[in-house]
LOZA-666692 format. One record per residue (C-alpha): residue in one letter; x, y, z. Coordinates in steps of 0.25 Angstrom, whole numbers. Layout:
REM LOZA-666692
<atom code="A" u="X" v="Y" w="Z"/>
...
***
This chain:
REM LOZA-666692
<atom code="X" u="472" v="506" w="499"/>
<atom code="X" u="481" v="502" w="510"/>
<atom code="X" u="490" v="489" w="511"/>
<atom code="X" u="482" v="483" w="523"/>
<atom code="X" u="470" v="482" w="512"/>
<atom code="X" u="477" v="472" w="504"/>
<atom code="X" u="481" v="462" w="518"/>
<atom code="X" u="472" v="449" w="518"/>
<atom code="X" u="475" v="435" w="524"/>
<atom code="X" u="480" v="426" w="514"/>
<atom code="X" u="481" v="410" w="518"/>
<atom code="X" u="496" v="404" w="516"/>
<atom code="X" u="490" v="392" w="510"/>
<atom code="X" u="484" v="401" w="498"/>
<atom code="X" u="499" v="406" w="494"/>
<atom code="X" u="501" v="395" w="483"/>
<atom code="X" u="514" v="389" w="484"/>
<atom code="X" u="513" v="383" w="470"/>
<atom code="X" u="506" v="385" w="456"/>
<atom code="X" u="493" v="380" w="452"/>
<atom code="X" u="495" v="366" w="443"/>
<atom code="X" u="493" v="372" w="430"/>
<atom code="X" u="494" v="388" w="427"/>
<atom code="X" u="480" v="391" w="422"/>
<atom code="X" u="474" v="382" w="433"/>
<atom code="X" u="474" v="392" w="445"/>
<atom code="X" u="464" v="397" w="450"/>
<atom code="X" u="458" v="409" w="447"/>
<atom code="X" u="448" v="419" w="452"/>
<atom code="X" u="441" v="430" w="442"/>
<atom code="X" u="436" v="442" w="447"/>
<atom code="X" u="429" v="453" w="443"/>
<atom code="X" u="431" v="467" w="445"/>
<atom code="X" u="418" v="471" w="439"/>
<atom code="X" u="407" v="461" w="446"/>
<atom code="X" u="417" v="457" w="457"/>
<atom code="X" u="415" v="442" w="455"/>
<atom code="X" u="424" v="432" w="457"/>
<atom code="X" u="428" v="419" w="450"/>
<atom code="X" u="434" v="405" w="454"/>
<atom code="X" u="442" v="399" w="441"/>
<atom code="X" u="454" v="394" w="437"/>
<atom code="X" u="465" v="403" w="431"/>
<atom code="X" u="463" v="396" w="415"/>
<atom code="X" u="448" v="400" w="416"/>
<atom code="X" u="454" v="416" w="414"/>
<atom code="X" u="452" v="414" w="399"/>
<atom code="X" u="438" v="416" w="402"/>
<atom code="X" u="439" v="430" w="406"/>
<atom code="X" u="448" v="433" w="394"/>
<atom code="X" u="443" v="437" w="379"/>
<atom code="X" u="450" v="440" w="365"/>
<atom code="X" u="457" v="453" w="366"/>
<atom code="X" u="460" v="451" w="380"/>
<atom code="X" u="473" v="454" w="385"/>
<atom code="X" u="482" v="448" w="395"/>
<atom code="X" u="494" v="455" w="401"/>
<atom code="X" u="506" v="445" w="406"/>
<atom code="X" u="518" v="448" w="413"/>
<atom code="X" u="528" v="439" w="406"/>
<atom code="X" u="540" v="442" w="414"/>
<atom code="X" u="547" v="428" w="420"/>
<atom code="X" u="553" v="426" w="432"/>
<atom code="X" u="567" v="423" w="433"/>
<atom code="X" u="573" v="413" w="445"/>
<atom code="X" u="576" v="426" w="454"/>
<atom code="X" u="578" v="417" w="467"/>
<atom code="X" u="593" v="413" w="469"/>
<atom code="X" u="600" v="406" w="481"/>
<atom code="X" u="615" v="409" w="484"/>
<atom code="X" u="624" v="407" w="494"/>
<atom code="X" u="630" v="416" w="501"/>
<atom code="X" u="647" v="417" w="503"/>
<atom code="X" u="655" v="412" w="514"/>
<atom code="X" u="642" v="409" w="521"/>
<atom code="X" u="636" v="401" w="512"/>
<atom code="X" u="621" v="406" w="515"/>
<atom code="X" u="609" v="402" w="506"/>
<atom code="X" u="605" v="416" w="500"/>
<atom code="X" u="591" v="418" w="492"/>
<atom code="X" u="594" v="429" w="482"/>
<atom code="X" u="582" v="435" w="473"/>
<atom code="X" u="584" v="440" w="460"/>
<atom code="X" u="575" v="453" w="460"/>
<atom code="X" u="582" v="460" w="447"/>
<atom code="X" u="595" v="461" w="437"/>
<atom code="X" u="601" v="475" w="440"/>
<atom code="X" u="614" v="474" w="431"/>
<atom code="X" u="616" v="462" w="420"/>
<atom code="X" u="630" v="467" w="418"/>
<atom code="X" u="633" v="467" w="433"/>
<atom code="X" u="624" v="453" w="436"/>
<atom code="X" u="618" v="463" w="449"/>
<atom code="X" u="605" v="458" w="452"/>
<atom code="X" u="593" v="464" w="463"/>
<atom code="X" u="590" v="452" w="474"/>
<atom code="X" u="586" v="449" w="486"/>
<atom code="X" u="592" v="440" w="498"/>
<atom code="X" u="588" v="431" w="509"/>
<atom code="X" u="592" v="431" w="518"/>
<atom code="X" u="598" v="445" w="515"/>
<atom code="X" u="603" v="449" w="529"/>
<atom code="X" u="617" v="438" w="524"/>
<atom code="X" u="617" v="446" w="511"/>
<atom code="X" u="628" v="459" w="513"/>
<atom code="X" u="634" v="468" w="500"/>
<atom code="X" u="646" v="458" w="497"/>
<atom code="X" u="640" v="444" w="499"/>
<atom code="X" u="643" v="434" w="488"/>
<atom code="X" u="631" v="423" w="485"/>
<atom code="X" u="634" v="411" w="478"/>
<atom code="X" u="622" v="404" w="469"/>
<atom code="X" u="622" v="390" w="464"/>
<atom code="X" u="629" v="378" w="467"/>
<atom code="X" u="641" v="381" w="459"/>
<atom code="X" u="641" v="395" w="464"/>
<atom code="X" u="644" v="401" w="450"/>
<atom code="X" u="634" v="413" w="453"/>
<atom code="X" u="640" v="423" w="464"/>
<atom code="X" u="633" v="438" w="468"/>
<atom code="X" u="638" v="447" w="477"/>
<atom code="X" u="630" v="456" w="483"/>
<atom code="X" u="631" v="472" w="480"/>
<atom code="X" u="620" v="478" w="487"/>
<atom code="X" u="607" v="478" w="498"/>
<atom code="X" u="599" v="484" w="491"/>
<atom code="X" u="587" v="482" w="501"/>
<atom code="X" u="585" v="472" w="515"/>
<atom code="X" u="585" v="460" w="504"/>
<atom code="X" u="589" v="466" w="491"/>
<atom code="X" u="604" v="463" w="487"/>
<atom code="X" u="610" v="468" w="475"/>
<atom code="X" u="619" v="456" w="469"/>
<atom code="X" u="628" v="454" w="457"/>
<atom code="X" u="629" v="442" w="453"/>
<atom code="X" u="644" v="439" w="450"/>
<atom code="X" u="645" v="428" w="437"/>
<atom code="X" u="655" v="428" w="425"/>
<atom code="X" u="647" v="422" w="415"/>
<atom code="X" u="638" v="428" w="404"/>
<atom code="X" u="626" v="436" w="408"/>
<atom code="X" u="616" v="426" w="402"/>
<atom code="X" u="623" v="415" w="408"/>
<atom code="X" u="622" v="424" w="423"/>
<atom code="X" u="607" v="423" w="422"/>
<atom code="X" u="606" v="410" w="416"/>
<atom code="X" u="614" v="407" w="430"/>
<atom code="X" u="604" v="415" w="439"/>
<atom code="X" u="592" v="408" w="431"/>
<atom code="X" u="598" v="394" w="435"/>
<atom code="X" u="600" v="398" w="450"/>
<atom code="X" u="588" v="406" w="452"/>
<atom code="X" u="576" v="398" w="456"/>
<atom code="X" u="560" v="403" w="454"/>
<atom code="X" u="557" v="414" w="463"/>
<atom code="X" u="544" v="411" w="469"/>
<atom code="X" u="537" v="419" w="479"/>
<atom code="X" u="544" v="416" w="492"/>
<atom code="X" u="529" v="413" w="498"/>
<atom code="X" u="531" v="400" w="489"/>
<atom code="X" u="539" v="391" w="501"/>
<atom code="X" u="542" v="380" w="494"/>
<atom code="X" u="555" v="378" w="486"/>
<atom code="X" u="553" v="383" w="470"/>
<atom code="X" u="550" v="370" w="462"/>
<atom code="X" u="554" v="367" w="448"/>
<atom code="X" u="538" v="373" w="443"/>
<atom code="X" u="540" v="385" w="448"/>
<atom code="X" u="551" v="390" w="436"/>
<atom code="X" u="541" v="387" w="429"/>
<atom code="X" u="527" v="391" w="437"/>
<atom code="X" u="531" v="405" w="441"/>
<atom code="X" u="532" v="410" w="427"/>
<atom code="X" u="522" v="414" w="420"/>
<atom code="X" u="522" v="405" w="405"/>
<atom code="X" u="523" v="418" w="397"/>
<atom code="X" u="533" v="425" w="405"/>
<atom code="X" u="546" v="430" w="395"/>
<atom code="X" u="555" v="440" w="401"/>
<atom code="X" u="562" v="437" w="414"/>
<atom code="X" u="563" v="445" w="425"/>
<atom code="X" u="553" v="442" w="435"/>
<atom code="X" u="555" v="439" w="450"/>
<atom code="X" u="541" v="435" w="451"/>
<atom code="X" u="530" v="429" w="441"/>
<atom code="X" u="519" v="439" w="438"/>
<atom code="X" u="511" v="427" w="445"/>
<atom code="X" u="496" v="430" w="437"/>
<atom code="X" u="502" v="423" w="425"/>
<atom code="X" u="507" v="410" w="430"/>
<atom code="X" u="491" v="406" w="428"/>
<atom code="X" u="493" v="407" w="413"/>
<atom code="X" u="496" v="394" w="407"/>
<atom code="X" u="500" v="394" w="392"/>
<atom code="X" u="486" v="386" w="388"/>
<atom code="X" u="479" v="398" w="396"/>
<atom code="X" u="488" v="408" w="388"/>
<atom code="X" u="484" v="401" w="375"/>
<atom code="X" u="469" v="401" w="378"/>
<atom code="X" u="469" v="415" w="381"/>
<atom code="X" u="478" v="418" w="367"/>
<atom code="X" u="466" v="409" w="360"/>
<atom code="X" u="456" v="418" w="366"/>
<atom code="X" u="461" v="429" w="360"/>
<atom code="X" u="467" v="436" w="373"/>
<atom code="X" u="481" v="444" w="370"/>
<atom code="X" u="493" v="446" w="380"/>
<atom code="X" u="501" v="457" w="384"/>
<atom code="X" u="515" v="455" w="391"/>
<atom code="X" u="522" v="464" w="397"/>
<atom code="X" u="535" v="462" w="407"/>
<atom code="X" u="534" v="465" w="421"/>
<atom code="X" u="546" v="458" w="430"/>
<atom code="X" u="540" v="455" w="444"/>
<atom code="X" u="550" v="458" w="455"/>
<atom code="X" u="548" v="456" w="469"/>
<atom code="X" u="546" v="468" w="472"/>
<atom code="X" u="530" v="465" w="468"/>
<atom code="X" u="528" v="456" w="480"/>
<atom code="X" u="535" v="468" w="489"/>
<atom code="X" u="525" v="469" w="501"/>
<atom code="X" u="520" v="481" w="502"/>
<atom code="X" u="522" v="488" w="518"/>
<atom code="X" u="516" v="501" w="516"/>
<atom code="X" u="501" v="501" w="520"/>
<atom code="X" u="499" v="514" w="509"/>
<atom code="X" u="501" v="505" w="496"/>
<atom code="X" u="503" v="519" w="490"/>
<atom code="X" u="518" v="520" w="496"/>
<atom code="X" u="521" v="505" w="491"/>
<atom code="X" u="532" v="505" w="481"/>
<atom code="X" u="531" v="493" w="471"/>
<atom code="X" u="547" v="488" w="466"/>
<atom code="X" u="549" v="491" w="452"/>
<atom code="X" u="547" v="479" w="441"/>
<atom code="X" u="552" v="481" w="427"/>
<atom code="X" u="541" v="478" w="415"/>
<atom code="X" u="540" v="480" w="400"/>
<atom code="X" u="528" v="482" w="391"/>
<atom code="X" u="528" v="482" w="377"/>
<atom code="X" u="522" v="488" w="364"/>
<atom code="X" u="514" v="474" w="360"/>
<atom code="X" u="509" v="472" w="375"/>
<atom code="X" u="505" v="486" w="376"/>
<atom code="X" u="497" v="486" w="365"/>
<atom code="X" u="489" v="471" w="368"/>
<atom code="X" u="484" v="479" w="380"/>
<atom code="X" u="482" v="493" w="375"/>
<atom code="X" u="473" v="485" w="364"/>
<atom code="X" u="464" v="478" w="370"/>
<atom code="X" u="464" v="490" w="383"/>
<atom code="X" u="458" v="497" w="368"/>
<atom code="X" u="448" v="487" w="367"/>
<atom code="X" u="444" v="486" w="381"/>
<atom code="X" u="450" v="472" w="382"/>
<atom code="X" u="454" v="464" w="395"/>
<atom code="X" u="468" v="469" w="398"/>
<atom code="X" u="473" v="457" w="410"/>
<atom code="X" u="485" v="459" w="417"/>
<atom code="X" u="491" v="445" w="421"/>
<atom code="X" u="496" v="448" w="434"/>
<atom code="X" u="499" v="461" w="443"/>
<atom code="X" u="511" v="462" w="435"/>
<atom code="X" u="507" v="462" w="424"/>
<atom code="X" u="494" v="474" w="428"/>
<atom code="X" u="507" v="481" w="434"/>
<atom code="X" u="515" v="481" w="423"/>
<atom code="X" u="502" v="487" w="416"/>
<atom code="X" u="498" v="497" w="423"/>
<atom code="X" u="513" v="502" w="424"/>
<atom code="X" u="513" v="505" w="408"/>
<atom code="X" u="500" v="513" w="408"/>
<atom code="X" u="497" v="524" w="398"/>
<atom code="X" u="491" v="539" w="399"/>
<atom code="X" u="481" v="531" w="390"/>
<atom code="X" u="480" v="521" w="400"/>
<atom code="X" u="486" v="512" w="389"/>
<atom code="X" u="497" v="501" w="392"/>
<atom code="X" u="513" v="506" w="388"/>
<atom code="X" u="525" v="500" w="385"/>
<atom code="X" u="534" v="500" w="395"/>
<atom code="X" u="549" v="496" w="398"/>
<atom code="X" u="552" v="500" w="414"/>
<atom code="X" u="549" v="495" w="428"/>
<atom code="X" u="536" v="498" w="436"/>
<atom code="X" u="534" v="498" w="451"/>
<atom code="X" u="519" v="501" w="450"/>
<atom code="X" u="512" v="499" w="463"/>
<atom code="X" u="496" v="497" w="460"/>
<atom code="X" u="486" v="496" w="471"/>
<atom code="X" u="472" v="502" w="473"/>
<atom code="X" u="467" v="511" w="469"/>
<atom code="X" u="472" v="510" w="454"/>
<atom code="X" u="467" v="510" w="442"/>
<atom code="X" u="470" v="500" w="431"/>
<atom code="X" u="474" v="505" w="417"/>
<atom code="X" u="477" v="493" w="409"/>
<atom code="X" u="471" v="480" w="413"/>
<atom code="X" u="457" v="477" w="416"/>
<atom code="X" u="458" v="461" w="422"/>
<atom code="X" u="470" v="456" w="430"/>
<atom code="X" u="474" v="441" w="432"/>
<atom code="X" u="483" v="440" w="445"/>
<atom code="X" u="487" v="429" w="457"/>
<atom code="X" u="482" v="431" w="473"/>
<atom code="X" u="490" v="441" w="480"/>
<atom code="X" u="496" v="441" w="496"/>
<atom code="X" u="491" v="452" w="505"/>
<atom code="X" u="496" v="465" w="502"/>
<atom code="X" u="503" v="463" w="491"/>
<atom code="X" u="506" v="474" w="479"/>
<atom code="X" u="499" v="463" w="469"/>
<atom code="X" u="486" v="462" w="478"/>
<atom code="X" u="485" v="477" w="477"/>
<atom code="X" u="484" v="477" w="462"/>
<atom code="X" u="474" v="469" w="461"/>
<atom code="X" u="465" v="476" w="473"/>
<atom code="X" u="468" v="487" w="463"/>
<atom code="X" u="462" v="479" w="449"/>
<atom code="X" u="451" v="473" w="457"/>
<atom code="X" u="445" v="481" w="468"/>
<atom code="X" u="450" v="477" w="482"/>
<atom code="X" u="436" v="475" w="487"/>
<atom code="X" u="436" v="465" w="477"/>
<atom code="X" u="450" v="462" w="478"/>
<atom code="X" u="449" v="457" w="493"/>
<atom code="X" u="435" v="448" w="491"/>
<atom code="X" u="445" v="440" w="478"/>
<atom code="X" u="456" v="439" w="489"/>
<atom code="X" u="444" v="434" w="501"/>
<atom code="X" u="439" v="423" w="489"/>
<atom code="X" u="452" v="420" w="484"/>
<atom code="X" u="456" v="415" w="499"/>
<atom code="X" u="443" v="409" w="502"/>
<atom code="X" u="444" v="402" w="490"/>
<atom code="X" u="460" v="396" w="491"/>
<atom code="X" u="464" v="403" w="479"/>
<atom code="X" u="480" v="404" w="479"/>
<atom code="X" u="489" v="415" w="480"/>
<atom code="X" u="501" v="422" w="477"/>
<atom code="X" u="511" v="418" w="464"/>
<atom code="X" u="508" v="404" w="462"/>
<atom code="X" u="491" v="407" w="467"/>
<atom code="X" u="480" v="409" w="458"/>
<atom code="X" u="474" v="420" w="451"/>
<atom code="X" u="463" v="431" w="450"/>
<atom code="X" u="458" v="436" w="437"/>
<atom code="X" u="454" v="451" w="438"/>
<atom code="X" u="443" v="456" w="428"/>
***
């Protein structure tokens, strides 16, 4: 498979700019691996497809407010910084990127909030837009993130044009997410609405969590046409003993294993067994899956409409047969379904 397989002509207007009304009111569309059919519903309707001893796979990670603006010394020019990862809690050194980053030299001091009270220098280029920063600030360590929390605003996708609206801290998080360290939502399960969770519960369909943090490294664009000489940024994640053995379980029983998002089958297949059985695990993953690949874990996949070319298209032409794959993607156009993080979703069986 090379990259130009995974081009296709997407319309601007079908990038949704804002979430549906309600979670679980998406739109859907099932498909089938096995008959190659395709349905039209709505994302609530999924319960359908779901029966006791079924089990869901949710990436709970949550997304901090990563996107910061400063000012820059002397000059006083608006600079956007991007909170990509915590290097040193002792040292307050953080990961970022800049923009514009041409103004942005070792040595430069930016200045955040009205009051100014939070200052960084920066330390590094670490690439054309990376910047090593260390943010300079005498009170106590919780009180420093509390600080970057209060600045930091919602880091939508940067398709999304408009300003970030009071919703969004809310809407680009999914309603189970626990443990913050995400850049980006694991976007499949902003459809679940607690009442959908709860239905599911009632039918008897268990959950696994594990943690994988999205960085942006995930949206990278891929600019090699040999997909075998990509390389995927590293995202931390953690699996534990109680969600290994949900999955091992009902993998035992010959159960429906859905991973809830591309992150979440990631973070899966990146913990696999000799025995083909799901691990614990404690670490960082970069895995890179495209076709051919052979699943070991799940057997159905919930996830949103990808761009062209994208790491995340890849997967799923991977899960679903890209014959397949491209006839969902010509219907789901022809049809006005949404794409992208705030869009609707597919259901893989």
């Amino acid at each position: 498979m090379k990259l130009s397989n995974f081009n296709f002509e997407l319309p601007k207007e079908l990038l949704a700019e804002h979430p549906s009304e309600n979670r679980d009111e998406s739109r859907l569309m099932v498909i089938h691996r096995d008959t190659g059919k395709i349905e039209h519903r709505m994302f609530k309707d999924m319960i359908d497809y779901f029966d006791e001893g079924d089990v869901m796979v949710l990436n709970n990670t949550k997304v901090f407010p990563a996107r910061l603006y400063g000012n820059k010394e002397k000059t006083g020019a608006r600079i956007e910084v991007f909170l990509l990862r915590e290097l040193n809690e002792e040292q307050r050194l953080w990961d970022v990127l800049v923009d514009p980053a041409r103004k942005i030299r070792i040595g430069n001091k930016l200045y955040f909030g009205d009051d100014e009270t939070l200052v960084a220098e920066v330390i590094d280029n670490t690439t054309s837009r990376g910047r090593t920063l260390r943010f300079l600030y005498d009170g106590a360590y919780l009180d420093f993130r509390r600080k970057l929390r209060e600045l930091g605003e919602t880091p939508l996708p940067k398709y999304i044009k408009r300003e970030v609206e009071p919703e969004d801290e809310n809407r680009y998080q999914t309603i189970y997410a626990k443990h913050e360290g995400a850049v980006a939502a694991p976007t499949a399960g902003l459809h679940f609405s607690k009442h959908l969770l709860k239905r599911l519960e009632i039918k008897g369909v268990d959950f696994a969590e594990l943690t994988l943090h999205v960085g942006l490294g995930t949206f990278n664009p891929v600019e090699v046409e040999d997909l075998s000489k990509h390389k995927m940024d590293s995202e931390e994640m953690f699996i534990d003993e109680k969600a290994a053995e949900i999955v091992n379980n009902a993998k035992a029983k010959k159960r429906r294993i859905c991973a809830v998002g591309t992150t979440a089958m990631r973070g899966l297949e990146s913990a696999v067994s000799s025995k083909q059985t799901l691990n614990t695990y404690e670490g960082w993953t970069n895995k890179f899956i495209f076709p051919p690949y052979d699943f070991s874990i799940a057997n159905a996949m919930i996830t949103n409409f990808h761009l062209p070319k994208s790491t995340l298209l890849m997967m799923v032409s991977a899960f679903m047969g890209h014959d397949l794959m491209n006839k969902a993607y010509k219907e789901a156009i022809l049809e006005s379904y949404k794409f992208y993080s705030y869009g609707d979703a597919m259901l893989i069986l």
